[in-house]
KOLKEMI-698776 format. One line per 4 residues: number of its first residue (from 1); their letters; for each residue z, y, x of N, C-alpha, C, O, CB. Coordinates in Angstrom, 3 decimals, decimal comma. Each point is the difference from the previous one (the first is absolute). Glycine has a CB too. Layout:
REM residues N
NUM = A = Z Y X Z Y X Z Y X Z Y X Z Y X ~ ... .
This chain:
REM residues 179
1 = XXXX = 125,075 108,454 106,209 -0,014 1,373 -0,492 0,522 0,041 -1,423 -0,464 -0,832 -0,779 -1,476 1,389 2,274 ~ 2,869 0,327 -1,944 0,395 0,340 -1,410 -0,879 0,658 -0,564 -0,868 0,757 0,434 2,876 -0,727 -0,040 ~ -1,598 -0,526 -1,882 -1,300 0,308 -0,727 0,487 1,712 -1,208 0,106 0,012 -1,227 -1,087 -3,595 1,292 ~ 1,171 4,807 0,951 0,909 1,105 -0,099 -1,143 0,869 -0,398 -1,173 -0,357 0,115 3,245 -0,077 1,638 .
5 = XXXX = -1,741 1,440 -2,165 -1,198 1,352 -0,612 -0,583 0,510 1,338 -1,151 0,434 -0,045 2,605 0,691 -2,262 ~ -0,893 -1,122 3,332 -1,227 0,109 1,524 -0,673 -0,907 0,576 -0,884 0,187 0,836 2,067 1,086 -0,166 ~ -0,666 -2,666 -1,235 -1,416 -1,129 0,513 0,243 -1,069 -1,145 0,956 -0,747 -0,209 -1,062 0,879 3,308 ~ -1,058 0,052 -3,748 0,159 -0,798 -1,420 -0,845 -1,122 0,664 -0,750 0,223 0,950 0,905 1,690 -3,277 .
9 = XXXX = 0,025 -3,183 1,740 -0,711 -1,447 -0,152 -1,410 0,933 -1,364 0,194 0,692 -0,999 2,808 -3,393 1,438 ~ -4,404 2,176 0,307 -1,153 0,561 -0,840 -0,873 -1,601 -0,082 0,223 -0,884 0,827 -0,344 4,042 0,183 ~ -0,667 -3,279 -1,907 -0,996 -0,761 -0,189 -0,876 0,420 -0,634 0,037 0,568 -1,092 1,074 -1,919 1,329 ~ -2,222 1,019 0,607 -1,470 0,401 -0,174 -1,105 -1,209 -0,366 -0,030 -1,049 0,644 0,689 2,938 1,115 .
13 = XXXX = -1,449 -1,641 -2,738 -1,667 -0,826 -0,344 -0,745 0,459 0,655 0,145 1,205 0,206 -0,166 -1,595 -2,215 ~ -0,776 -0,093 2,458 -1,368 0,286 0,152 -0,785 -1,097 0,119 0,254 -1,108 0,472 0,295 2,984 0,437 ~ -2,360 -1,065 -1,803 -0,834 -0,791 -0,087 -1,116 0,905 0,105 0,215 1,212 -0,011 1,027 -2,947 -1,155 ~ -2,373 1,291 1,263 -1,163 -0,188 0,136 -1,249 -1,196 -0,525 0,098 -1,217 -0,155 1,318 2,498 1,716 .
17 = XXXX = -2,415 -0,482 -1,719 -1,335 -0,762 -0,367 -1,392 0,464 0,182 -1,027 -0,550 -0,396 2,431 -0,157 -1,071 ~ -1,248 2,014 2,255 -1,563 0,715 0,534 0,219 -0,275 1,167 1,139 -0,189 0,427 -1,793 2,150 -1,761 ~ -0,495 -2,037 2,104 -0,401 0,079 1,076 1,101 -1,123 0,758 0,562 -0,874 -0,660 -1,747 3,516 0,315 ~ 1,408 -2,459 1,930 0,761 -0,833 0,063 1,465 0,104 0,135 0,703 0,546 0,849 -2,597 -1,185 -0,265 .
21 = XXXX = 2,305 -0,384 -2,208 1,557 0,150 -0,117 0,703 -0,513 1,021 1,201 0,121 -0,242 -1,345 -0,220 -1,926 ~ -0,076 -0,458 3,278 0,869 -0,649 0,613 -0,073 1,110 1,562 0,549 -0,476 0,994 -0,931 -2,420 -2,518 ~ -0,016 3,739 1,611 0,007 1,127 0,751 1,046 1,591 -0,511 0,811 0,784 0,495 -3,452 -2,135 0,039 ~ 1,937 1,093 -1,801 0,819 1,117 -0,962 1,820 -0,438 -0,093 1,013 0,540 0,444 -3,659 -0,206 -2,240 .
25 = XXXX = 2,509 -0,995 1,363 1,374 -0,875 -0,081 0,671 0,465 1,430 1,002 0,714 0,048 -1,962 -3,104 -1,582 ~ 0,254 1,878 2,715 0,787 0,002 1,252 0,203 1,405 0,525 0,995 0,393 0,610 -1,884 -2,650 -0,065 ~ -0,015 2,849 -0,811 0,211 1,977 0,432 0,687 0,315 -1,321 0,563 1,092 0,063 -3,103 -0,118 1,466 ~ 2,698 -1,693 -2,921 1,160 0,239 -0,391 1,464 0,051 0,761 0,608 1,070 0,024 -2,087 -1,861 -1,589 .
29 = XXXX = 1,825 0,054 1,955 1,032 -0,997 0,344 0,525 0,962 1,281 1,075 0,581 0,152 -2,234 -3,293 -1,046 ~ -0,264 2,629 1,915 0,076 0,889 1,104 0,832 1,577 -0,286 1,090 0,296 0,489 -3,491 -1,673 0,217 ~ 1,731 2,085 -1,440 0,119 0,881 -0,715 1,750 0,580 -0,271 0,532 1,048 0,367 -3,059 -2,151 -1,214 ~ 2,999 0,116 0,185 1,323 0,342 -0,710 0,681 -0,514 1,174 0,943 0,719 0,330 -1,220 -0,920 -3,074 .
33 = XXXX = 0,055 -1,038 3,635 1,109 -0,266 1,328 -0,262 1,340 0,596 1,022 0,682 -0,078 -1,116 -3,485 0,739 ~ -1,050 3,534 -0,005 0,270 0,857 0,950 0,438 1,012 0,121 0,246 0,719 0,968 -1,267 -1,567 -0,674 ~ 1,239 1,001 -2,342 0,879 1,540 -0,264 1,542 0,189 0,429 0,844 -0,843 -0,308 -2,307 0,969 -1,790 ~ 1,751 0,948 2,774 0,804 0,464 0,769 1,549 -0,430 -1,024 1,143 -0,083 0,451 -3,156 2,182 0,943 .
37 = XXXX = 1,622 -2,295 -2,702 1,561 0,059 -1,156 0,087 -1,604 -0,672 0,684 -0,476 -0,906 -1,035 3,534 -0,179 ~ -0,473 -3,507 1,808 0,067 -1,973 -0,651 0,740 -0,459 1,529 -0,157 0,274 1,190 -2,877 -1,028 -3,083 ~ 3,975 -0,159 1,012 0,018 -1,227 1,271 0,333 -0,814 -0,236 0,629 -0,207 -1,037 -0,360 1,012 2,351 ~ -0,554 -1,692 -0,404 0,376 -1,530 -0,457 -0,830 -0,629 -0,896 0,506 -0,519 -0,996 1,619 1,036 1,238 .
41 = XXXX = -3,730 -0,578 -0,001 -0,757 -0,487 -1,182 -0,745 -1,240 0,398 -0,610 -0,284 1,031 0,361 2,607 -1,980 ~ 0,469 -2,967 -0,143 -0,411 -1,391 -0,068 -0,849 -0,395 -0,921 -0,237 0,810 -0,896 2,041 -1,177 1,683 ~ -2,422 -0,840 -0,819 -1,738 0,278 -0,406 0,573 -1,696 -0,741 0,725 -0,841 0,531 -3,116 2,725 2,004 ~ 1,681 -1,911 -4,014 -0,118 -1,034 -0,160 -1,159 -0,916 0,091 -0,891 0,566 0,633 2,469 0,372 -1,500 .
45 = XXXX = -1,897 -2,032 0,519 -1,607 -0,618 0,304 -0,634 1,165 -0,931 0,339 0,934 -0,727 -0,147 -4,065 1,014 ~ -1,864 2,155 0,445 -0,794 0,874 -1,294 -0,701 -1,250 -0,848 -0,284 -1,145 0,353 -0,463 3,704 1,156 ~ 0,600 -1,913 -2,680 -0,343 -1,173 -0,960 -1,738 1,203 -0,728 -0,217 1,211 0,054 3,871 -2,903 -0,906 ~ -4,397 0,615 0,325 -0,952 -0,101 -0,586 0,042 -0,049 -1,392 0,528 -1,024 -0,434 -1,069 0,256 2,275 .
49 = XXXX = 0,164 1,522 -2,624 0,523 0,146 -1,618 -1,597 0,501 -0,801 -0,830 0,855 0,305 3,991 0,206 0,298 ~ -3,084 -1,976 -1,645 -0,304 0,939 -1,462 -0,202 1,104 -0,177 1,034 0,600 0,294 -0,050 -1,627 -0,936 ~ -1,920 1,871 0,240 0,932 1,551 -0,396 0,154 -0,414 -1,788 -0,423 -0,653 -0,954 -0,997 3,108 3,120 ~ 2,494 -1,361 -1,593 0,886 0,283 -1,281 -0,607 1,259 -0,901 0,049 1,195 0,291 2,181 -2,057 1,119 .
53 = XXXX = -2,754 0,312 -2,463 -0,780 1,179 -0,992 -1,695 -0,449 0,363 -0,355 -1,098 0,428 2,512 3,603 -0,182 ~ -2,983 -1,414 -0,529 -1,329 -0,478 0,388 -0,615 -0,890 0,711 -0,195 0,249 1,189 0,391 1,263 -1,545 ~ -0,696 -2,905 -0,277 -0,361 -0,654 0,915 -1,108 -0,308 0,930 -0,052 -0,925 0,811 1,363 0,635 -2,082 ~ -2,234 1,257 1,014 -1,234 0,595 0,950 -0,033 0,730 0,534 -0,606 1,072 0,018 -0,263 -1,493 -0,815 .
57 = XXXX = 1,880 -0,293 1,621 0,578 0,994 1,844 0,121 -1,642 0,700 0,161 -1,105 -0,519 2,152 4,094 -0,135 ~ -2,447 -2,617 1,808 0,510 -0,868 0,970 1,383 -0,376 0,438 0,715 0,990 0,151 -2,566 -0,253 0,313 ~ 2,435 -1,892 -0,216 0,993 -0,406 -0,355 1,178 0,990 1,182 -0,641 0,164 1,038 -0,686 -2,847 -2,208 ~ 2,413 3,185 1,276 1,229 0,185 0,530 -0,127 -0,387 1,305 -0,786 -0,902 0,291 1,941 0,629 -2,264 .
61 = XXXX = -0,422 0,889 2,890 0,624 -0,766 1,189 1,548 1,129 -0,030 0,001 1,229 0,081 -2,800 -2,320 1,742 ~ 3,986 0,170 -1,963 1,139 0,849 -0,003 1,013 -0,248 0,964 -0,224 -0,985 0,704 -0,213 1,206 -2,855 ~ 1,500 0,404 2,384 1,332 -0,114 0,767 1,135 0,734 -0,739 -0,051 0,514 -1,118 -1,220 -0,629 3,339 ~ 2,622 0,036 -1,100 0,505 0,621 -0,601 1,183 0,866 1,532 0,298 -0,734 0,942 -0,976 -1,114 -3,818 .
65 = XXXX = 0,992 2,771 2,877 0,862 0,026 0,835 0,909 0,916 -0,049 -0,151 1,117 -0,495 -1,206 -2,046 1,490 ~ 2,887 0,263 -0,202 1,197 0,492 -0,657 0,504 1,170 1,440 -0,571 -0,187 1,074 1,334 -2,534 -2,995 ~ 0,354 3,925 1,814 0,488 1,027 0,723 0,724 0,699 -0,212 0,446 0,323 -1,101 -1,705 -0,451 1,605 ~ 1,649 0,686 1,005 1,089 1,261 -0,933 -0,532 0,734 0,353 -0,911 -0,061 0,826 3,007 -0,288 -1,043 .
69 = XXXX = -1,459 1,698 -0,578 -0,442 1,180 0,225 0,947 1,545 -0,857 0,686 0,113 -1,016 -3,188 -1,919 1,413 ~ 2,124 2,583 0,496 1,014 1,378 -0,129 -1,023 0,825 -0,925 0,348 1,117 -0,382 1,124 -0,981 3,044 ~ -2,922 -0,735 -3,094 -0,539 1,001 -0,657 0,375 -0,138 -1,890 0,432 -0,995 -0,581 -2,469 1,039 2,943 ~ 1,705 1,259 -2,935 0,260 0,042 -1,194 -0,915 -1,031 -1,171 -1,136 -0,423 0,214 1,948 2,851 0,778 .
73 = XXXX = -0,181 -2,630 -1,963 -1,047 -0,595 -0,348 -1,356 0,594 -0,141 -1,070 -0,545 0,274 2,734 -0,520 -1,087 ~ -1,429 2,465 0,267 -1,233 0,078 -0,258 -0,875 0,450 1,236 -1,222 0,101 -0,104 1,994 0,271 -2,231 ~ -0,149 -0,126 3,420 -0,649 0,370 1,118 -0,504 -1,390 0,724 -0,961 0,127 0,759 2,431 2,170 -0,605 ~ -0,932 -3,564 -0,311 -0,343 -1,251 0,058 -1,264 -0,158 -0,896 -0,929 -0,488 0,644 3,339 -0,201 -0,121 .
77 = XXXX = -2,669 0,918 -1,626 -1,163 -0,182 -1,189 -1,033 1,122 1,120 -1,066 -0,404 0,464 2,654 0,046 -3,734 ~ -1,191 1,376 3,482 -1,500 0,595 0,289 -0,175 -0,120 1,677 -0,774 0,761 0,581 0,794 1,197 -2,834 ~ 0,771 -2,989 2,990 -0,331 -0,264 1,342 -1,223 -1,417 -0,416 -1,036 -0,232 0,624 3,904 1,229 0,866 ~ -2,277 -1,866 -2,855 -0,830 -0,876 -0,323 -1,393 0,763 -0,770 -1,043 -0,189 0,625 3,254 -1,594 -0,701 .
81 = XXXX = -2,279 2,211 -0,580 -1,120 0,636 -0,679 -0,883 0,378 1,380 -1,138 -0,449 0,137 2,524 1,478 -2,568 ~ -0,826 -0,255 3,333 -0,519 0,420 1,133 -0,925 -0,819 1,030 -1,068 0,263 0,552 2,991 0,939 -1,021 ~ -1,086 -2,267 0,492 -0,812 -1,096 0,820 -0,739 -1,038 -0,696 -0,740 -0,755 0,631 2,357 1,049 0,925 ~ -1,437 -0,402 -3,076 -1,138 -0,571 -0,661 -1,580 0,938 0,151 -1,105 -0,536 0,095 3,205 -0,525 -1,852 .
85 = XXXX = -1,775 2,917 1,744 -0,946 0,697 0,167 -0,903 -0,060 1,430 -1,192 0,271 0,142 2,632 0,916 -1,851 ~ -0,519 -1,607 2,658 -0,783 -0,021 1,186 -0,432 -1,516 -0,028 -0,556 -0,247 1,070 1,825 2,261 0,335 ~ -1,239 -2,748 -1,946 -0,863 -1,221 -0,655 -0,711 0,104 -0,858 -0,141 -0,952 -0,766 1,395 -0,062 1,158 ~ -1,894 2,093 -0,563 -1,409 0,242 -0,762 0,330 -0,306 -1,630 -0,899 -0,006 -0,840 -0,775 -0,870 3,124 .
89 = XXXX = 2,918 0,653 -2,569 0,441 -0,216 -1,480 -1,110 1,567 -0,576 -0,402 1,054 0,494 3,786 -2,487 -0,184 ~ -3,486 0,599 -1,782 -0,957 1,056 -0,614 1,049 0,093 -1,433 0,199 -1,069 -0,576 -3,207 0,352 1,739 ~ 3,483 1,626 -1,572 0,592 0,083 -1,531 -0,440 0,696 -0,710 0,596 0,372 -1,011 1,004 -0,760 1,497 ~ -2,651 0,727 -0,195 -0,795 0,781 -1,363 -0,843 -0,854 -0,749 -0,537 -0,834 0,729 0,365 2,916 0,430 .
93 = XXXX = -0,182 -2,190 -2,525 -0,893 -0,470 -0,886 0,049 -1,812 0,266 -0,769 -0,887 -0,370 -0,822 3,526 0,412 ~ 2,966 -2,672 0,829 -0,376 -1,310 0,216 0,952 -1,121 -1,352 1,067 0,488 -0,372 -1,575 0,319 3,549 ~ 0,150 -2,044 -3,755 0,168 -0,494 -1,076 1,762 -0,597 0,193 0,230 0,032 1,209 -3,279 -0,516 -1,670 ~ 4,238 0,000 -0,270 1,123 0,112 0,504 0,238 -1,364 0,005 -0,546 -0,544 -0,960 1,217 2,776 0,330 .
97 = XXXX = 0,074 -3,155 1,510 -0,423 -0,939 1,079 -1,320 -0,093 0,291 -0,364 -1,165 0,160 2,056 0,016 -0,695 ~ -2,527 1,961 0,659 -1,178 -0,869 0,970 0,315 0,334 1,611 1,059 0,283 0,560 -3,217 -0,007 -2,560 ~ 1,054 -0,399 2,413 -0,404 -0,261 1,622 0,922 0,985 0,667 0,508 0,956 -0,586 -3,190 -1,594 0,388 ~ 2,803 0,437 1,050 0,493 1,192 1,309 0,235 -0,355 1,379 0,342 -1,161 0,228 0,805 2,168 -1,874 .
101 = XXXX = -1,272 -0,219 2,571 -0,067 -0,199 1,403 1,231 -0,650 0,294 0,150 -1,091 0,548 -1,588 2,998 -0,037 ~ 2,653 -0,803 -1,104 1,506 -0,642 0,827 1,037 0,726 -1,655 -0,065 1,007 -0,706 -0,408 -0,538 4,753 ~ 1,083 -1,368 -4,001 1,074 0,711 -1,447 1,064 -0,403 0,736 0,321 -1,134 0,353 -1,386 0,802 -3,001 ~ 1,656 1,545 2,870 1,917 -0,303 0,061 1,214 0,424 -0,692 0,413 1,158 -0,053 -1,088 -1,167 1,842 .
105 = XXXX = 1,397 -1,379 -2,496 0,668 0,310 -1,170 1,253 0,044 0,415 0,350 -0,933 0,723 -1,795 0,026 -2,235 ~ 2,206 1,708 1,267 1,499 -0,114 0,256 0,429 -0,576 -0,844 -0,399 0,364 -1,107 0,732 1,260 2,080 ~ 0,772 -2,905 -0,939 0,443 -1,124 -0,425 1,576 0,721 -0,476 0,298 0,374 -1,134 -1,983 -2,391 2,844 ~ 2,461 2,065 -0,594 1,232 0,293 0,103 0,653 1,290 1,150 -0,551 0,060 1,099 0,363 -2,669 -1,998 .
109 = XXXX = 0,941 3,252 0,704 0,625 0,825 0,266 1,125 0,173 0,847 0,358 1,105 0,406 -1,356 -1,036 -2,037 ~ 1,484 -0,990 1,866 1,803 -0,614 -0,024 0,108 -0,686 -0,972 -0,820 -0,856 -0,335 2,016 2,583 1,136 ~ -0,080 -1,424 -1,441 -0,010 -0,513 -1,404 0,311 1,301 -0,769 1,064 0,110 -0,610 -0,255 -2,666 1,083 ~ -1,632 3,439 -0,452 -0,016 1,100 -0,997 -0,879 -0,028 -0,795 -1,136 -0,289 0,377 1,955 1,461 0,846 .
113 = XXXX = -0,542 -0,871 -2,587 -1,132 0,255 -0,736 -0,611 1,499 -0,345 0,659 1,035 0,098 0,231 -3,165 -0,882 ~ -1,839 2,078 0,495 -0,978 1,229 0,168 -0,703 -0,202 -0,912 -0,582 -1,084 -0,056 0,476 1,505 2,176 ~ -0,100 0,684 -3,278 -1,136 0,359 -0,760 -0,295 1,581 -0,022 0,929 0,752 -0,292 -0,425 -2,868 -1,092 ~ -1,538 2,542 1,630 -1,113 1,043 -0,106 -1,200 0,031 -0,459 -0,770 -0,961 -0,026 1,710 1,283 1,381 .
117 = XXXX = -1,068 0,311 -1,575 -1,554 0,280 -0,148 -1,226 -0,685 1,063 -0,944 -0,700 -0,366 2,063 2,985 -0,535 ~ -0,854 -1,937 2,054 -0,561 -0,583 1,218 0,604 -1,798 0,286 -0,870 -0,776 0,397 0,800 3,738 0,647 ~ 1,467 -3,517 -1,249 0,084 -0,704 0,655 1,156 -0,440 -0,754 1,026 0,618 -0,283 -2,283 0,138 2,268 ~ 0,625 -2,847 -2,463 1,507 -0,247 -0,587 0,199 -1,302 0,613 -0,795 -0,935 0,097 0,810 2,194 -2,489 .
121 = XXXX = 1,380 -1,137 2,854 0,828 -1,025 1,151 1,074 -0,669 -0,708 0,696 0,494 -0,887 -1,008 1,015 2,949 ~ 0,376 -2,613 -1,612 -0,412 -1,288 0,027 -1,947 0,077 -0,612 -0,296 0,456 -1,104 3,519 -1,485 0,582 ~ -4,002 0,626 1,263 -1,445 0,004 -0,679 0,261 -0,622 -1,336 0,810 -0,925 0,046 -2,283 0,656 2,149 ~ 1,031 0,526 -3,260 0,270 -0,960 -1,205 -0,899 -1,398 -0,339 0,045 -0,789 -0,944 0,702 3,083 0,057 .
125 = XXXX = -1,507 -2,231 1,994 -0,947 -1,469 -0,566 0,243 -1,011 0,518 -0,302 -1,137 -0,361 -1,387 2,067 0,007 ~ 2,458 -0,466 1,559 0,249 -1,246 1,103 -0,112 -1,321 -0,668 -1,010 -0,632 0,310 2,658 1,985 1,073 ~ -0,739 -1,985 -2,336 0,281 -1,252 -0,403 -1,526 -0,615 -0,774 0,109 -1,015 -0,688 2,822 1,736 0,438 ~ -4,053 -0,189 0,371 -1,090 0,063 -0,449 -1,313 -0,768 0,731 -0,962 -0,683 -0,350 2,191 2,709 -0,497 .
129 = XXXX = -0,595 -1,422 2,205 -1,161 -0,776 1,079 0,394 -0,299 0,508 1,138 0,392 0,260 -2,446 0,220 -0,050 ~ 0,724 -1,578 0,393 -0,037 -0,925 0,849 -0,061 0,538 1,289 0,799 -0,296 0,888 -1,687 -1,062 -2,437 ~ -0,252 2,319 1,702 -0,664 0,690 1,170 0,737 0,688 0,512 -0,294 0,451 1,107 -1,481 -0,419 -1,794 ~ 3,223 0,361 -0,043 1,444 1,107 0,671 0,861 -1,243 0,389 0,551 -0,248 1,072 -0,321 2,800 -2,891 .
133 = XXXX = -0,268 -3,342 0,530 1,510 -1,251 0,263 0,077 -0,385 1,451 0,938 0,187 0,775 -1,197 -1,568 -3,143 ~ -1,267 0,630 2,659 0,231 -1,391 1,069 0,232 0,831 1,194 0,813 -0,495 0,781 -2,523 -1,591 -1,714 ~ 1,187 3,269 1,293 0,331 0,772 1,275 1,379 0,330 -0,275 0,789 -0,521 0,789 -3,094 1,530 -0,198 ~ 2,796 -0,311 -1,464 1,451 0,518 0,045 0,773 -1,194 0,023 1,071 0,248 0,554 -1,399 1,887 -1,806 .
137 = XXXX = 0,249 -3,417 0,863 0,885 -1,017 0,118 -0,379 -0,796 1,614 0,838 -0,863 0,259 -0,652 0,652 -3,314 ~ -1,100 0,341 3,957 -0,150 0,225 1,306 1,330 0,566 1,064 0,787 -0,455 0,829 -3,213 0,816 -1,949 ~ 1,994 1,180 0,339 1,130 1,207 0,821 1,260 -0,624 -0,513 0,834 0,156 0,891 -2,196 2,433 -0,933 ~ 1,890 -3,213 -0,956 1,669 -0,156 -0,296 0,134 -1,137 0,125 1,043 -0,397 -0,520 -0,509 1,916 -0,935 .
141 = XXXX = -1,306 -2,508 2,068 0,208 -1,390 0,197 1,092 0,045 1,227 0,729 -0,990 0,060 -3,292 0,108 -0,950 ~ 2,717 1,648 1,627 0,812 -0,256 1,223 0,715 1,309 0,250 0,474 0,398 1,065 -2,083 -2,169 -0,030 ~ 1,596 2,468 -2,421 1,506 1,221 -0,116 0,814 0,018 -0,945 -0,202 -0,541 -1,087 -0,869 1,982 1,914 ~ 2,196 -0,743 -0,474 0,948 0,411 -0,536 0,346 0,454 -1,325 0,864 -0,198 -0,854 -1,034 0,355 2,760 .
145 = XXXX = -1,130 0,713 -1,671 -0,546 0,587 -1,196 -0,006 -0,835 -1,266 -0,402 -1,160 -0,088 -0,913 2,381 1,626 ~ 1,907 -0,330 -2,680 0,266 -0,639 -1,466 -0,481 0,640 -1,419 0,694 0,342 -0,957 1,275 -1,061 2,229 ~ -3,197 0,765 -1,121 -0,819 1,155 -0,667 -0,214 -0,660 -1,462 -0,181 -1,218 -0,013 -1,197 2,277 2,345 ~ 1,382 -0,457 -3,402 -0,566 -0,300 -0,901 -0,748 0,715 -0,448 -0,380 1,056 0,506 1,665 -2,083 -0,695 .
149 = XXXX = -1,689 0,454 -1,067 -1,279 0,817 -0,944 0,369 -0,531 -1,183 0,546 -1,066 -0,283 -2,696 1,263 1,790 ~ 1,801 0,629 -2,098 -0,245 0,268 -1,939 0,565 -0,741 -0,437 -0,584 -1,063 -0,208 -1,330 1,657 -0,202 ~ 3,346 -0,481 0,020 1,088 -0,732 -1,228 0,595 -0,984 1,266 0,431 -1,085 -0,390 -1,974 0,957 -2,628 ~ 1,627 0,421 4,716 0,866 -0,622 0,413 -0,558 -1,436 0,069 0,693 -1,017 -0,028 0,979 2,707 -0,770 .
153 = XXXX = -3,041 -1,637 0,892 -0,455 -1,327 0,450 -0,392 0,265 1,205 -0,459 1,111 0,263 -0,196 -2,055 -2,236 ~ 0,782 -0,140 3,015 -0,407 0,091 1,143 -1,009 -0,312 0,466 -0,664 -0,670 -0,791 2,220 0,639 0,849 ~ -2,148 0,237 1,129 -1,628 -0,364 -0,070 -0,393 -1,023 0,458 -1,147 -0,041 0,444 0,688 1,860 -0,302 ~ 1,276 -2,936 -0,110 -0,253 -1,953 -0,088 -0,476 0,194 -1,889 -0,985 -0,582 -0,454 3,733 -1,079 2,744 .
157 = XXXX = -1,780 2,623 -3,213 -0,182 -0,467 -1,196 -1,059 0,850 -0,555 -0,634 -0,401 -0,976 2,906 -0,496 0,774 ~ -2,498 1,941 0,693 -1,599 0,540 -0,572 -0,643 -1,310 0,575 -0,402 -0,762 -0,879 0,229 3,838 1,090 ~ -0,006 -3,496 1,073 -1,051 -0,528 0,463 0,038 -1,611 -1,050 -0,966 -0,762 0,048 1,069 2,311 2,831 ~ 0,844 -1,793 -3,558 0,147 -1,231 -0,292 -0,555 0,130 -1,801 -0,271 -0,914 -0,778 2,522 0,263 3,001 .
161 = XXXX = -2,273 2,277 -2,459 -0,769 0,342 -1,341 -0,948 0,034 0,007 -0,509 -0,203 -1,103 1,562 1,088 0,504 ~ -1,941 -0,639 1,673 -1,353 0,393 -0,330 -0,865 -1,530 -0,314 0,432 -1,152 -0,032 -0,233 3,652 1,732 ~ -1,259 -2,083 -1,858 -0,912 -1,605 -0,420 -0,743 -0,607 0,918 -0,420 0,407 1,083 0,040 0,286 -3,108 ~ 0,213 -2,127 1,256 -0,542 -0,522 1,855 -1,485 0,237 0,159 -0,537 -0,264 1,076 2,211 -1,954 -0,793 .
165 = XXXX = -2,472 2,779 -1,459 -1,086 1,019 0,680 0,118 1,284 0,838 -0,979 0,407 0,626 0,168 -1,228 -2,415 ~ 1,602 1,255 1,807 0,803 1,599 0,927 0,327 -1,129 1,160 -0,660 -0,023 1,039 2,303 2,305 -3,134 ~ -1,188 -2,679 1,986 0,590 -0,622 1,133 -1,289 -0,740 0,845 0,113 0,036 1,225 2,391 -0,392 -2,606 ~ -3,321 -0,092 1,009 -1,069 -1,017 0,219 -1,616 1,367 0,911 -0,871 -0,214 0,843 2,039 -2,108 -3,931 .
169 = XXXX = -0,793 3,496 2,326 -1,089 1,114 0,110 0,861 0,701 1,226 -0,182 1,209 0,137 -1,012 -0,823 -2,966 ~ 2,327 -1,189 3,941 0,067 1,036 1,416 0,385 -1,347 0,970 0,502 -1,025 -0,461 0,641 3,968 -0,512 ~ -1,410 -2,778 2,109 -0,254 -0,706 1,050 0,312 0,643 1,373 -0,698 0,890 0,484 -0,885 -1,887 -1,970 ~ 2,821 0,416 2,149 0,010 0,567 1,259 -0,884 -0,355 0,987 -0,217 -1,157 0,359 2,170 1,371 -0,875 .
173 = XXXX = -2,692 1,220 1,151 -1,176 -0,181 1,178 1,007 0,076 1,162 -0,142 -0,976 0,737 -2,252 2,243 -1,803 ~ 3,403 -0,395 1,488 0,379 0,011 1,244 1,157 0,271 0,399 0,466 1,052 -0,438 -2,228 -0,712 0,583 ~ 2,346 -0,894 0,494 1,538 0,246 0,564 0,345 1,403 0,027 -0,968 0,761 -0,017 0,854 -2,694 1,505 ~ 1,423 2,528 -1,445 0,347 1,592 0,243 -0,188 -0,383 1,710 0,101 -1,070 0,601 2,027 2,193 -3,001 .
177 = XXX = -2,553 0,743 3,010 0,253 -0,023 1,239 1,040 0,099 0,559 0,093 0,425 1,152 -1,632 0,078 -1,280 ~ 2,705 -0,946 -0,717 1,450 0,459 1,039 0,448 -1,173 0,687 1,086 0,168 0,555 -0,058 1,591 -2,134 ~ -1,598 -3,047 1,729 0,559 -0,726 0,924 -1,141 -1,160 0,138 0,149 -0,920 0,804 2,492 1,634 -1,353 .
């Protein structure tokens, strides 16, 4: 599939740490394959992480998964907002990284960039965690795909910046389900 303004290449985060993340995660996942404007979606492992920011939360369980799709971006942001809501996500009064049922971050776009108010594409932290890197370097281990991030480093070389405590604080629990 070309990666054209009616079916863009998308990448998605998601994580969890209430209740059970490894359910949330998967009716994540469920969720965005069964919408009528994704296709072609592929799941990377899921890994076990740190959280990032407050550390009196329970630790991460994350993925990552890549698609196309004919929706807008921002109509993409509130199909995700949407199905974090029917995952019991709570955003009121709640502290910024702490806990949550299901968070889904839009990574990439195509290769468009996007800043708003609501939503800025390329995500800007990517090269930061670990908990985005090792799944997104999953999904491009066996594509085409030639994505970068921030100043044109690629994400072997974020992953090769971060420290070997970041690196040491995520752990793959389980294979992707696509094969």
């Amino acid at each position: 599939m070309s990666d054209s303004p009616q079916n863009l290449n998308c990448f998605v985060a998601l994580g969890s740490n209430l209740g059970d993340s490894m359910t949330y995660l998967k009716k994540g996942v469920s969720s965005l394959s069964s919408h009528s404007q994704i296709s072609d979606l592929t799941v990377s492992s899921f890994y076990k992480s740190k959280p990032h920011g407050p550390q009196d939360q329970p630790d991460y369980y994350n993925c990552a998964v890549r698609f196309y799709t004919d929706l807008t971006a921002e109509s993409l942001l509130n199909l995700l907002q949407s199905i974090e809501n029917d995952n019991e996500r709570v955003r009121e009064g709640i502290v910024r990284w702490g806990a949550r049922t299901l968070d889904l971050d839009l990574l990439f776009y195509g290769n468009q960039s996007i800043e708003t108010r609501r939503l800025t594409v390329p995500h800007p932290r990517i090269c930061e965690r670990a908990f985005v890197l090792l799944p997104m370097k999953d999904l491009l281990e066996d594509s085409i795909v030639d994505l970068k991030v921030e100043y044109q480093n690629a994400i072997n070389d974020c992953i090769n910046g971060l420290s070997k405590a970041s690196l040491n604080d995520i752990q793959k629990i389980e294979r992707n389900g696509n094969g």
